[in-house]
N, C-alpha and C positions, 0 to 999 in steps of 0.2 A: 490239917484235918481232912480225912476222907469226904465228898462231897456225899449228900443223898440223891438218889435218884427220884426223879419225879416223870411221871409220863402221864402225857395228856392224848386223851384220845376225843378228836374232833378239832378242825381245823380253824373252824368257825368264829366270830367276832365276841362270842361269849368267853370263849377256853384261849381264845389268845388274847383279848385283857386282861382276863387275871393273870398269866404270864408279865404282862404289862407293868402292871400295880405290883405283882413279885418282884419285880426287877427294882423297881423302884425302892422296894423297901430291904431287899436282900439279895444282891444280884450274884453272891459265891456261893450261898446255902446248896443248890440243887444242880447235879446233870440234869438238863433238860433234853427229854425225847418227846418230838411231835409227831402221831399220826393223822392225814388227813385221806379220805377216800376220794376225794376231789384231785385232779393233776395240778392243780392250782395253789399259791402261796393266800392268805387270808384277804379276802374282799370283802367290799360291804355290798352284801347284800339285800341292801334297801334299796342299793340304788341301781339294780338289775331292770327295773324301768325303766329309765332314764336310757340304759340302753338297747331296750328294747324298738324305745321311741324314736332312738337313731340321735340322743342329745350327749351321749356321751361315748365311749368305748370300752370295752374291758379291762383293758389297760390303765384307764383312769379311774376306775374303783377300786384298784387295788390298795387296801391298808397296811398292809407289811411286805414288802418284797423281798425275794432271796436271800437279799444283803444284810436283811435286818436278822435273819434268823441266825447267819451266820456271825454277825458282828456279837451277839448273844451267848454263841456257842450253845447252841440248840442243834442239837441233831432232828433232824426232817424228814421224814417218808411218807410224802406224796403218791396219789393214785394208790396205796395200801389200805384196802381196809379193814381192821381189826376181828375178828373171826370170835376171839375167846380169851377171857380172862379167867388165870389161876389163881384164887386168891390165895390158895395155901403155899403153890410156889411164888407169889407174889411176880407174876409175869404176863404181859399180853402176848397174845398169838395173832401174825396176820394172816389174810387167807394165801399169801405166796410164802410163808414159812415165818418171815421176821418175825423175830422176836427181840423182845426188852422186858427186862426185870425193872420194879418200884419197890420205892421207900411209900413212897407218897402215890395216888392213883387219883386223876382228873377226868371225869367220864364233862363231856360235852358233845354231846350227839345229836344232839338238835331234835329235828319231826319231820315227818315225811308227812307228803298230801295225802290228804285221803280221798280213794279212789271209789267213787260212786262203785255200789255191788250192784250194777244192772247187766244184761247182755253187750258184750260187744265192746266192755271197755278196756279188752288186750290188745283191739287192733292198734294195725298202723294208726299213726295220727291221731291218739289217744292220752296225753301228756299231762303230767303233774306240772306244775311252773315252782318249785325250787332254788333252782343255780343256773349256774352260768349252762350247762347242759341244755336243759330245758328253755331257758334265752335264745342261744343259738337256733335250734331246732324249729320255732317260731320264727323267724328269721328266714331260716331259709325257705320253709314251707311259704312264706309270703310271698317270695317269689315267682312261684310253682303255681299256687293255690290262690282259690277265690273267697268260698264260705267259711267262715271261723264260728263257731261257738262257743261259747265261755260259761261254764257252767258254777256259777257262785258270783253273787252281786257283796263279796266282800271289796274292803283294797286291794285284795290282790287280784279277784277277780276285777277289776275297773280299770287298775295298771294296765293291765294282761288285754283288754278289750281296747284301751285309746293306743297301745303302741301299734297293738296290730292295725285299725284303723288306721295309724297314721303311716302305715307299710301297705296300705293299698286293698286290706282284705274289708270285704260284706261281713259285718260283725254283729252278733246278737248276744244278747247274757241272757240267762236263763238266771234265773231265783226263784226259790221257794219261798221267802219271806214276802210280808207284803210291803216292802220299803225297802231300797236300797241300802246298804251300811248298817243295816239296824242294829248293830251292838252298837255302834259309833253314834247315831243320830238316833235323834223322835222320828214321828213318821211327817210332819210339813219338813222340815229340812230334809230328808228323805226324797221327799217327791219334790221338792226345788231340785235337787241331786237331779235326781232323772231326768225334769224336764228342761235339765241346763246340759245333759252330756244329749239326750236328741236332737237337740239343734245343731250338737256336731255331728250328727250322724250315726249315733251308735241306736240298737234297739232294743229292746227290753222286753223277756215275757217273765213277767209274776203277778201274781205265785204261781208256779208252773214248775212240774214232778216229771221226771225224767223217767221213761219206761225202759228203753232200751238203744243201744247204739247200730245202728245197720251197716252191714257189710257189703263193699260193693263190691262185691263176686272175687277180688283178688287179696282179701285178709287189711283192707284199708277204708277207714271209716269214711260212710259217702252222705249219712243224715243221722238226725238225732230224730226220735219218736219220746215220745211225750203221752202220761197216762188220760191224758182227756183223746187218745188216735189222732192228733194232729203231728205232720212230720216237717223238719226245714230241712236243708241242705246243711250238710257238713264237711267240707274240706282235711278240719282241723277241730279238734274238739281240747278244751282247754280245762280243766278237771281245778277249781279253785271252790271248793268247798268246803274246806277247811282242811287243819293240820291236827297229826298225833304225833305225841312224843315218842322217838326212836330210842327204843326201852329194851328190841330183845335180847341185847348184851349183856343188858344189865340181871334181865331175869335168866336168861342162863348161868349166871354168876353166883345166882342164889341171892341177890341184892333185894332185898324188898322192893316191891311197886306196887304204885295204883294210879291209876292216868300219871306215871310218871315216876321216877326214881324218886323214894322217901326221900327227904333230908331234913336237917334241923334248924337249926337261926343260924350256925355255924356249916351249911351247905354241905355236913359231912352226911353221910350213909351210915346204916346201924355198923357198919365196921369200917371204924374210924380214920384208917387209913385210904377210905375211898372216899373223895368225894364228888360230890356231882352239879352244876349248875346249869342254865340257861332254859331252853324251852324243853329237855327232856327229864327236868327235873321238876318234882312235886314238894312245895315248900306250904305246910299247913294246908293244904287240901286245894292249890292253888298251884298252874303247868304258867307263867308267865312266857308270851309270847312277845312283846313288845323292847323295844332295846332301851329305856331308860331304868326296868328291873332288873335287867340282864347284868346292867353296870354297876347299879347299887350291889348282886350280889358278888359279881368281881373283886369289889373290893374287900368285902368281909372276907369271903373265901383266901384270897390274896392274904388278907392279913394272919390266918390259921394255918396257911404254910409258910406262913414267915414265922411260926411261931411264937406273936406275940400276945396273939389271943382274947384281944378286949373289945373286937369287933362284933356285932348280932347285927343279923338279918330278919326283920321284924315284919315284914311285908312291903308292898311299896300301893301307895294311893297314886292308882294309875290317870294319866290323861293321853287322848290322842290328836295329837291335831295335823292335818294332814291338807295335801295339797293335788286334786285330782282332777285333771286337765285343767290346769289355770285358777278351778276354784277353791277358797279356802273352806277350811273345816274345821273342828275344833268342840273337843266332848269333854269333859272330865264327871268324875262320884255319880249321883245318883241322877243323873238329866234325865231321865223317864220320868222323876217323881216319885216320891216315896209317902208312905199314910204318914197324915196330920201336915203333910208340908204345902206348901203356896207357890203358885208359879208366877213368875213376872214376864211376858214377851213383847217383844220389839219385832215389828212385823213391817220392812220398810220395800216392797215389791217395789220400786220405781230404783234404787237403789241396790237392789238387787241382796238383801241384808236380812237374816232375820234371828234373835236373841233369843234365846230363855235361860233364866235363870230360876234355879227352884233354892227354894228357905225353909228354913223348920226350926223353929225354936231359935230365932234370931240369928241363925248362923248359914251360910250357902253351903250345902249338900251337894249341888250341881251347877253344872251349864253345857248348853249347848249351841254353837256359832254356826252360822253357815256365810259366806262372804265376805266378812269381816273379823278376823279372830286375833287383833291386832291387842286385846286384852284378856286373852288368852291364860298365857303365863301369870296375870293379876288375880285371875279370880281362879284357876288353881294352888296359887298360895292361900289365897283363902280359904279353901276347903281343907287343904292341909293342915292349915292352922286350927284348924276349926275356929275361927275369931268370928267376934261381934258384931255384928254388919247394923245394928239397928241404927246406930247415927247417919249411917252412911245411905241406908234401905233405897230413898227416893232417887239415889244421883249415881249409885253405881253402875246401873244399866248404860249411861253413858260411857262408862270407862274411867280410868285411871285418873287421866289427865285434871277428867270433869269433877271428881272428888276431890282430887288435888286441890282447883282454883276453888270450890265451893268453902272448902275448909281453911283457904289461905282470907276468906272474905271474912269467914266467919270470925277469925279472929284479927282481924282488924290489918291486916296486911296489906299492901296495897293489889290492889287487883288490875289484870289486865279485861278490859271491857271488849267483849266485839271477837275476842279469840275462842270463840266454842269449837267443841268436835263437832267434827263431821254429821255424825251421828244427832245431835242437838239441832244441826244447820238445817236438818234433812225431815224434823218432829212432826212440823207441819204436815208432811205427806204420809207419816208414820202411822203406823194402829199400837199404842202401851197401852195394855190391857194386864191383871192379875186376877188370878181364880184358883182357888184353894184345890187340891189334886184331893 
């Protein structure tokens, strides 16, 4: 039997798992054709910090190499990038001619930075932070160069700020917001954030609005101006202000969008033979940026070209927990607080620790960790679950562990005395306090 053709356009860790999870479930179904506009085989690009920081190399991030695509019998074209899709001839176009005809069409295109609309931000030394391109270019600028900027107090602006720190450069982040992380954290873990990366050195202005970028008489950016007329020096200006999904292929295609390619529980486009995932697609009114939705939809998708089709993609109950120069992190559902809900926090400043946990109608809606998030993944099952926490209410703020022995006492099990967490050891110096949000 004739094979079908399937072509995937984007190189990425989204479009080449679902390949993955295809393979696994059907590995003769499809010719596979890969484009990627990167010269590079699939990496993760999470961990483009790490080599920023100088803790790993590019080599070592790589998640599928040459070999693999070949042992697959995938056809590859690298550094090509897709120009135009016909969906009446059912073919892509690259912009150096290639072409490849589909049965099947996998758009995975990611998002590009978004480039502050102020003056001055074409010059030299004006960079999105993406891929291993923009890696490099940081890199070597560190070098050369003294002043960095970093404009966006997200992850990736904070990545972007401790590598280059740790390569020698004067570093400042600029935000708008007035807490660091602030999708990720409240604002006390927030401001613990900050006043845990100035003690290594990095500096912070927010909330602070960018006016324009200055030129230093040869087309290369030499400060940043600021709408209050205060100016720093800039070297290097670091553009982390967030990401848009890479859609114009898709809407010159005539494919529906809105912050993002439509698609359905089954990750397909209104023309069913296209489909789309990862961050340049829009699932129920939602562009998922983070990689543990990325992989739930791999798999459904995976499973609608294998044609077996009992797979849905139904949303994903996000958490992040993350790890930024040495300190942990850790958010999931509604940690701001939500009406009618109650917060519970563990405030242990000697230990450098602090908890919330927010309830509503007996069940945890949220949490947020900062230096400890060792219960993490515990009380993100809970939110998922949406389960009952009232028996539990007084002892979960310790953790896992601590519920565990309270419940092994309670029913009469032999108990280990004298083994408390950390967290318990530490009460005495703590502040637990609750107050209704």
């Amino acid at each position: 039997m004739q094979k079908l053709k399937l072509v995937l356009i984007g190189n990425g860790m989204a479009g080449v798992r679902t390949l993955e999870e295809l393979l696994k479930l059907t590995p003769d179904l499809y010719d596979i054709t890969v484009f990627g506009a990167e010269p590079h085989p699939n990496y993760n690009r999470i961990m483009l910090s790490p080599v920023l920081a100088g803790e790993q190399t590019f080599e070592e991030i790589v998640l599928n190499d040459l070999n693999w695509y070949h042992d697959n019998g995938i056809t590859l074209h690298l550094g090509k990038r897709v120009s135009q899709i016909d969906r009446r001839a059912r073919k892509v176009i690259a912009e150096d001619g290639t072409e490849a005809s589909y049965d099947r069409l996998l758009l995975a295109t990611g998002s590009t930075p978004f480039m502050l609309p102020v003056p001055g931000n074409d010059l030299d030394g004006v960079i999105g932070y993406r891929d291993i391109a923009d890696t490099q270019l940081m890199m070597d600028t560190a070098t050369t160069h003294k002043h960095a900027v970093v404009i966006g107090g997200g992850l990736l602006g904070l990545e972007a700020a401790n590598g280059l720190k740790l390569r020698g450069m004067d570093v400042t982040v600029v935000h708008i917001g007035e807490w660091l992380l602030d999708r990720q954290l409240d604002p006390t873990a927030g401001k613990l954030l900050q006043s845990s990366l100035e003690e290594r050195g990095l500096k912070f202005l927010l909330p602070q609005f960018t006016d324009s970028l200055i030129d230093n008489g040869e087309g290369r950016v030499c400060a940043v101006k600021f709408t209050n007329g205060s100016v720093i020096p800039a070297d290097l200006v670091v553009m982390a202000a967030g990401i848009r999904p890479n859609i114009e292929l898709a809407e010159n295609a005539g494919l529906a969008c809105n912050r993002g390619i439509l698609v359905n529980d089954t990750l397909q486009t209104f023309d069913p033979r296209v489909y789309a995932i990862g961050e340049c697609a829009s699932h129920r009114g939602i562009a998922y940026g983070l990689v543990a939705p990325l992989f739930e939809q791999a798999k459904v998708c995976a499973n609608h070209l294998a044609m077996l089709g009992y797979g849905r993609y139904q949303g994903s109950v996000t958490s992040t927990k993350l790890k930024v120069t040495g300190i942990d992190l850790f958010s999931a559902g509604e940690f701001m607080g939500a009406d009618g809900s109650e917060t519970i926090t563990l405030s242990d400043p000697i230990g450098g620790v602090y908890k919330k946990l927010v309830v509503k109608d007996d069940k945890l809606v949220g949490a947020c960790l900062y230096g400890d998030t060792s219960d993490g993944a515990w009380y993100f099952r809970m939110v998922k679950e949406n389960r009952n926490i009232s028996e539990i209410r007084d002892q979960m703020m310790f953790g896992e562990a601590c519920v565990g022995a309270a419940n092994t006492t309670q029913n009469g099990a032999e108990s280990q005395a004298g083994q408390n967490t950390p967290a318990i050891q530490r009460l005495a110096d703590a502040e637990l306090t609750g107050a209704n949000a």
